[in-house]
C-alpha positions, 0 to 999 in steps of 0.5 A: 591093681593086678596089671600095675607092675605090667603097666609100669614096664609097659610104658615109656612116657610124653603125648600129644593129642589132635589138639593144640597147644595156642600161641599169643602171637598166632591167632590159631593153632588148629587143624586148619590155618585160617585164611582170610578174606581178602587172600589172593592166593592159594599155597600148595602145601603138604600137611604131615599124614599125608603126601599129597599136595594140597591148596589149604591146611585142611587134613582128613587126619587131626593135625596139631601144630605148635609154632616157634612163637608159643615157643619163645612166649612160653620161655620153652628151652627144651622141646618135651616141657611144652609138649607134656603141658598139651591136654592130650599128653602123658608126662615121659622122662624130662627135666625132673627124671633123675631115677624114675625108669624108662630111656635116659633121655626127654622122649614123647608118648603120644596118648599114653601108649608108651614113646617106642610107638611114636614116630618122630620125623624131622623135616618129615624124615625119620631120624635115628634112634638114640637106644636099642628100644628104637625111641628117639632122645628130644634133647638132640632137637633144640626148641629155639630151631624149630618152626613148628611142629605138627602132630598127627594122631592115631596111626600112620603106617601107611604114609611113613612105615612102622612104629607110627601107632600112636601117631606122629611128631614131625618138627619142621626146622627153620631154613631158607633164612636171609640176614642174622639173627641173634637169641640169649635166654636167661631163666630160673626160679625166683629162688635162683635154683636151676639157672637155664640159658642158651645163646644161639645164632641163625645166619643166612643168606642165598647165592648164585642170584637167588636160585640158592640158600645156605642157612646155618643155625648154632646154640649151646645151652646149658641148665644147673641141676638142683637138689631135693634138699632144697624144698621143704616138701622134698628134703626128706624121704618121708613116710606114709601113716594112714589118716583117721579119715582112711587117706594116705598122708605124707609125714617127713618129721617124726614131730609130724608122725606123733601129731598125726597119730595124736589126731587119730591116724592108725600108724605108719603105711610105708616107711619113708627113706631106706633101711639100709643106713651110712652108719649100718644095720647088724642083724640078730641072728636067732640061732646065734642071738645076742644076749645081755647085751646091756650088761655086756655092751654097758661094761664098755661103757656104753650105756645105750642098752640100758633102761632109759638109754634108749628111744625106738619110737622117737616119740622123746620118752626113753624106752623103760627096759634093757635092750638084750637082745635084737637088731643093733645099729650106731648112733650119731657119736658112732656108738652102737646102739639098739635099731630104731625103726618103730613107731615115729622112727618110720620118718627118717629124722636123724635128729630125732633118733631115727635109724632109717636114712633119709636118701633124699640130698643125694637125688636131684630135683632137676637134672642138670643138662648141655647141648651144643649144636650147629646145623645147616640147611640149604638148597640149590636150584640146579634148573629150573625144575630141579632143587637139590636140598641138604642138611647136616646137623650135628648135636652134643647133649649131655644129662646128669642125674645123682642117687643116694651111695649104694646101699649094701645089703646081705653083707656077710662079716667074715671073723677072720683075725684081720677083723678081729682085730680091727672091730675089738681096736676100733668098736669094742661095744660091737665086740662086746656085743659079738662076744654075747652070742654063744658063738662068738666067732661065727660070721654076722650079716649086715647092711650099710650105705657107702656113703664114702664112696659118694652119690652114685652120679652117672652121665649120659652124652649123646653124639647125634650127627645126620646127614640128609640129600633130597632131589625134587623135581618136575615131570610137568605141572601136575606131576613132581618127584623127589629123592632123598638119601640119609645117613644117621649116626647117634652115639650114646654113652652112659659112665657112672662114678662111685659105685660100688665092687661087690668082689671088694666088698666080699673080699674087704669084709673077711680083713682080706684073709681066710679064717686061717689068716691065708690070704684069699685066693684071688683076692684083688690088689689093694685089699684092705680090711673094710670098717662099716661100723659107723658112719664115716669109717671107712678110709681113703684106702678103704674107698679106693678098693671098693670105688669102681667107674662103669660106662655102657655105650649105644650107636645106633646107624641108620642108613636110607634111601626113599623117593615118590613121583605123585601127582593128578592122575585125572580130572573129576568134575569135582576137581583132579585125583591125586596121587602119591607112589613111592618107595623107600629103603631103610637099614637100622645097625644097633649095638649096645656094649657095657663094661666087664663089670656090669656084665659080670654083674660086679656092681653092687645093687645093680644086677648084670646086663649084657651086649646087645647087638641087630639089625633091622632093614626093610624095604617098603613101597606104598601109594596115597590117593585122593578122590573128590566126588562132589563139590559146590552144590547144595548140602556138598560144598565138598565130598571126598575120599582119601586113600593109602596102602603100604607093603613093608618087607623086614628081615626079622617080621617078613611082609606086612600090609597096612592101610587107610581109608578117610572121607570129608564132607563140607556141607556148606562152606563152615562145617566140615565132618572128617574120619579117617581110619588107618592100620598100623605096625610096629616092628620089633626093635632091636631090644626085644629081639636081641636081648642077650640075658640080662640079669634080674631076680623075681618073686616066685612059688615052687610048686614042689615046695611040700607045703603045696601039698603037691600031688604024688603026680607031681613030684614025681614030674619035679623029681625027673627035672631035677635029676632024681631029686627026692622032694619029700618035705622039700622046702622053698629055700628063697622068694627070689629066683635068678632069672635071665632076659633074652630077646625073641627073634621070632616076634610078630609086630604089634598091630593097631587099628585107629579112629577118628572122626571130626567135626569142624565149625567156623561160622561167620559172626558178627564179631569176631572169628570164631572156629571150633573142632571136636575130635573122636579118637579111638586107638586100638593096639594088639599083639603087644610085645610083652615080657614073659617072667619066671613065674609063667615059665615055671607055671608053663612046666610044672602046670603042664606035667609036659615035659616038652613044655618051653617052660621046662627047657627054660627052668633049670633045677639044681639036682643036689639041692632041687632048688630052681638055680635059674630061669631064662626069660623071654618075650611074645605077642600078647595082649592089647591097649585101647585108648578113646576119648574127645579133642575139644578146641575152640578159638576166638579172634577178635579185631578190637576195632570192630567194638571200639578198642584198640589192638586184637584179642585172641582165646584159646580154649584146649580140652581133652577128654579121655574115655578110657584107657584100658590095658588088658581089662584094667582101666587107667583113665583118671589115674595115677601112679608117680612113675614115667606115663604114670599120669593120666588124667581123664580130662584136661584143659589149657585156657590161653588169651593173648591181646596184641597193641602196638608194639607189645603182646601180653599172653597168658595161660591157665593149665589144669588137670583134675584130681586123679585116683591114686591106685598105687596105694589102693582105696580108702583104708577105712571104707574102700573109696577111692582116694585122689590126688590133687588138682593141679592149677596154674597161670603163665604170664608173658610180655613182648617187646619189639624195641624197634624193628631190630629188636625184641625182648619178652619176659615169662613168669611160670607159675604166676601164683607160686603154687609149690607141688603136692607131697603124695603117697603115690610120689613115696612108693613110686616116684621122686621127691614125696611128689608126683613130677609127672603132675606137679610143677617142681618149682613155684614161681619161675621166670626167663628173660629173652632177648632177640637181635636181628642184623 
């Protein structure tokens, strides 16, 4: 699909819908709390979307919420893996994200419309990003302090500001606590891979005669990491072959490539692991070739060159010539020998001869994760009228992941003596072989893995600390104000260990020395002659000169004050008009700084990345109002209005409006019809406006290449913006050109404009209560910030034969060899996401006396349905790609039912996702159809206990009926493990025992 690499980068990836996720313990998690018949009295309660008070849980706006009982009953330690369970999610970076793209950190993606346009609030507060891209990390948020967390869907802006275009995720912390309470969680597979387990401990108490409260929360948590050779399925980096039927299977043995082509698949779609091998790759040079290389390489006795000595297509039947010439590699003995690659050697099986390299036992499966955090939340009553809140809260979280050592390419061997003598003493086959070509001195190019060096590991810690002040009060009864001061600080560090220094490396492989056996100018301390000739040659020397550590660090401060009196402006027959005014001050400093290494782009396989530093303030005022316009008469139980505005004033976008507009109807006491349309920006962040020239190397055409067929118009136009080149019979000299990403700090916002609509039902019945909602979402986003590439610069110029043109001034042409040297890059507003779809949620109560049984039965029906998806014209829904959003499903349900008796509750719950169509790999070979990935299927089992009134223990089983993840085609190409995470379960049946004490 054309749009799928622009979709890739689009993305930042977890979403949650205007449906929720049930509890066992909570008879709904709806839009609305149920009130039962007998309830004396009314709580004023502010729903998040909205800052008006309200007497029930009934929002205009489709609110979700999950409690902290869902999640103790579904064993949920960390925040993201229950939210991307959620019908309306879009799996983003979480547990199994050991190299998939995007942050490096658990972050949310409401409706798939990427994590930046997602607001997260904490006790309905912002809270500071945790990178430059203005995405807040999960992992500072502990799953076991939250209450609850609501969710609003679609946009926002005008009740909390910019980036709330998707909508909202606030978690609402536990306080006001009296007593102790102690939690100890223990969970892994039934395997024992990834053992998890927190302890955490909440104490509270009040003070002076009750006016105030302290409550301090602690935990630690900690998670072992698990390697992909653990599973059969992710071993091995495997290969694609296309099936007989048209299909893309995933074959991780050569013995299961034969089988496969035996029964009539056509030959391998994709290679499975890396051509760049720990033993190496020397390539035949066809203007030096080698030649007779079984004679000359056999007269050292190796005799893997000649007939019969040999296997290229792993297929177990020697190959019946000499191999003279061609691509050389090395053995298992460390001999050389002919590359195979062909045939059953596109699976990386080792044994079977194969000379690809299976990367997989470097990678994680579940990244290994820590966090420690201590909070304390409290309030003081200075009088009557007035309470002082405060919060502090401090997080340490760190996450590992481990990718295979650097693979080198391109390396060029210098034969300088120093090398001469080192391949002719250690590997005289490759000498011999060198010697064939007819310039035997001249240099050769190679790849090899620096397996020596090791697994390129890298740890990301986050420093999270927040301090939050909130005065309330009263003017009288029907009007309160409050005022709130905030300080944030996240510091992010990145350090990475063993990679690779591409000047070393340079440098090692021509011995140190020039072809005069000079020492080379600028040659770097502890220079020694580099052997990548084998595996397991380089030295403890040799490791220590190319082995070099890397860190980047990000902090991010967030300064804030805001406040708002509201209240009833008047009475209406149908009840008072209320409203909320306010105002708000925010001020966000972002710097990002890496090592010199990085910056200078000294890392092998890694391209630089530079500095980044900005600011970002704003200062906003906006207003809320709600309108009731009838109330208590026939065919109108209830009709009103909900209105809000908000005008932001930013440094870097200038003033900016947005608005909503909602109304509700009750035409009788059961039914309710709400809609709610909102406008909605998202500012800039700080790495899209200040992106300092980060390095990459794109695909691209010259349009002065003579094989265009240029017209005389055109090169002279190419002539004059290379200095006076001539380019007749000019020739594109690589595929690749350097290019540079630099910010746009003249960016507009995205906009959106959203929708929704809802019907909610809860009639009275005979047995039972019952309660349905439907919800219509329509979300609809333009201007989005979007990375122009090198291609649109050059095509900007040279379409153009203008030489004003932007592009011209971003396309710099070397004049001695007219070849484009480098592009800068850059941003700008352009294009749209639209997503629209249904919240299906339906929820049954049952109290078991009314029919004769002891206990009460709960069902939970969740289900979303997605209409579409639709990126600039290309449609998503019903999807998938293996990468961070790449999942998205066109329908979805989660089915959960509990039963409470006594002293106990069992829960259980059933999540599938249909098949999707793969369109990384494109349709059908054969007839063009499309072709799916498996359905997903599982069952969740959990039991509680309260051993007495001090006491409790709940046990989870995941995963019931073990079900082990797919191996899919998308999951080679695109993602981790020859599977899709996003949509799979890594590990089958899990388990976690929970104990909680109280005191």
């Amino acid at each position: 699909m054309s749009n799928l690499k622009y979709r890739r980068s689009l993305l930042a990836t977890t979403m949650i819908s205007g449906a929720i996720m049930a509890a066992a313990a909570s008879p709904a998690f709806a839009q609305e709390t149920q009130t039962s018949d007998d309830q004396a009295t009314v709580e004023d309660v502010v729903v998040t979307g909205s800052r008006i008070v309200r007497q029930d849980f009934a929002a205009i706006s489709p609110v979700t919420t999950v409690t902290s009982e869902t999640i103790e009953l579904t064993a949920t330690l960390t925040v993201e893996n229950l939210l991307n369970q959620l019908p309306s999610v879009v799996a983003g970076n979480m547990n199994t994200s050991n190299n998939a793209g995007g942050e490096e950190f658990a972050t949310v993606d409401l409706r798939g419309l990427g994590a930046q346009r997602t607001l997260v609030l904490v006790n309905g507060e912002r809270v500071p990003a945790s990178s430059t891209t203005g995405v807040v990390d999960l992992n500072t948020i502990p799953a076991s302090l939250i209450e609850r967390v609501e969710v609003v869907t679609g946009g926002a802006s005008a009740v909390y500001g910019s980036d709330a275009l998707a909508g909202v995720v606030n978690f609402i912390l536990k306080d006001n606590f009296e007593g102790a309470e102690m939690n100890v969680s223990y969970g892994s597979d039934f395997e024992g891979n990834s053992p998890e387990y927190e302890i955490n401990g909440l104490f509270g108490g009040s003070f002076a005669n009750g006016r105030g409260n302290l409550t301090t929360y602690a935990s630690y948590y900690k998670r072992e990491g698990t390697y992909q050779s653990e599973f059969d399925y992710s071993a091995v980096s495997g290969a694609v072959v296309v099936a007989a039927d048209g299909t893309y299977p995933v074959v991780d043995t050569a013995a299961e490539w034969l089988d496969a082509v035996n029964n009539g698949a056509l030959g391998t779609y994709v290679s499975g692991g890396s051509a760049t091998s720990a033993w190496g790759t020397i390539y035949n040079n066809a203007a030096n070739p080698f030649r007779g290389l079984a004679g000359a390489v056999g007269a050292t006795g190796n005799t893997n060159f000649a007939a019969g000595g040999y296997d290229t297509t792993c297929d177990g039947v020697p190959n019946a010539t000499p191999y003279n010439t061609g691509n050389l590699s090395f053995d298992t003995s460390g001999a050389l020998t002919p590359l195979a690659t062909a045939g059953a050697c596109a699976v990386p099986d080792r044994a079977a001869g194969s000379s690809r390299y299976n990367f997989a036992p470097d990678n994680y499966l579940v990244i290994p994760a820590e966090r420690f955090t201590i909070s304390t939340i409290g309030h003081y009553d200075i009088t009557d009228d007035i309470r002082l809140r405060v919060q502090l809260n401090y997080v340490n979280s760190t996450q590992q992941v481990s990718l295979a050592p650097t693979p080198a390419t391109g390396l060029r061997v210098t034969l300088t003596p120093a090398m001469r003598s080192l391949i002719s003493t250690n590997h005289p086959d490759l000498w011999a072989a060198l010697q064939s070509r007819p310039n035997p001195l001249s240099s050769f190019t190679m790849d090899r893995r620096m397996n020596e060096v090791g697994a390129r590991t890298g740890q990301s810690e986050n420093n999270a600390l927040s301090m939050l002040g909130t005065l309330t009060g009263k003017f009288s009864d029907t009007w309160d104000w409050s005022l709130t001061a905030s300080y944030g600080l996240n510091n992010f560090t990145s350090t990475g260990e063993n990679s690779t220094n591409r000047t070393a490396l340079a440098q090692g492989l021509a011995g140190c020395q020039d072809l005069a056996g000079n020492a080379l100018v600028g040659l770097l301390p502890g220079c020694v002659p580099l052997d990548l000739f084998g595996e397991g040659t380089l030295t403890d020397a040799m490791v220590n000169f190319l082995t070099v550590p890397t860190f980047a660090t990000t902090e991010i401060r967030e300064k804030r004050v805001a406040g708002f009196v509201r209240g009833s402006l008047f009475n209406l027959p149908a009840g008072p008009v209320s409203a909320v005014f306010g105002a708000e001050y925010r001020e966000s400093k972002a710097d990002f700084r890496v090592d010199d290494m990085q910056r200078t782009g000294n890392i092998f396989g890694f391209n630089a990345i530079q500095n980044q530093a900005g600011s970002v303030d704003v200062s906003e005022v906006y207003t809320e109002v709600a309108v009731p316009l009838l109330a208590d008469l026939p065919f109108f139980n209830y009709l009103g209005l909900e209105a809000g505005a908000r005008y932001s004033d930013y440094n870097t976008i200038g003033g900016q409006e947005t608005y909503k507009l909602g109304a509700e109807w009750s035409p009788v006491d059961w039914v309710k019809v709400r809609a709610m349309y909102n406008t909605a920006v998202r500012a800039p962040s700080v790495f899209e406006l200040f992106q300092n020239g980060d390095q990459g190397f794109a695909s691209y055409t010259d349009p002065c290449r003579s094989a265009a067929n240029p017209s005389a118009q055109l090169l002279a136009f190419c002539s004059a913006q290379a200095g006076g080149y001539d380019f007749t019979g000019f020739t594109q000299a690589n595929t690749q050109v350097e290019a540079f990403a630099f910010g746009n700090p003249n960016l507009a916002p995205e906009e959106a404009e959203t929708t929704t609509i809802g019907l909610v039902f809860q009639p009275q019945s005979p047995v039972g209560t019952i309660r349905a909602s439907v919800d219509y979402y329509d979300i609809d986003i333009t201007n989005l910030v979007a990375s122009l590439g090198a291609g649109y610069w050059i095509n900007d110029c040279y379409g153009s034969l203008d030489a004003s043109a932007e592009g011209c001034s971003r396309v710099v042409r070397d004049p001695l060899t007219g070849q484009i040297d480098f592009v800068n890059t850059t941003r700008t507003n352009l294009g749209y996401q639209r997503t629209k779809g249904y919240d299906f949620q339906l929820d049954f109560v049952l109290d078991g006396a009314d029919v004769g049984l002891p206990g009460r039965f709960r069902i939970n029906e969740l289900f979303t349905y997605v209409d579409s998806l639709d990126y600039d014209g290309d449609e998503y829904a019903g999807t998938a790609v293996a990468y961070i959003g790449g999942g998205i499903f066109d329908w979805k349900s989660v089915l959960s039912v509990s039963y409470d008796i006594g002293d106990f509750t069992f829960f259980t719950r059933w999540n599938y996702i249909p098949q999707l169509e793969d369109i990384a790999f494109g349709p059908n070979y054969n007839d063009g159809s499309p072709v799916y990935t498996p359905s997903s299927n599982y069952l969740d089992f959990s039991a509680r206990y309260n051993v007495s009134d001090n006491l409790q223990i709940t046990a989870f089983v995941g995963n019931v009926f073990d079900r082990m993840p797919e191996q899919t085609a998308s999951g080679v190409g695109y993602g981790q493990a020859n599977t899709d995470t996003q949509l799979y379960r890594v590990f089958g049946r899990t388990f976690n025992i929970a104990m909680k004490a109280r005191f």
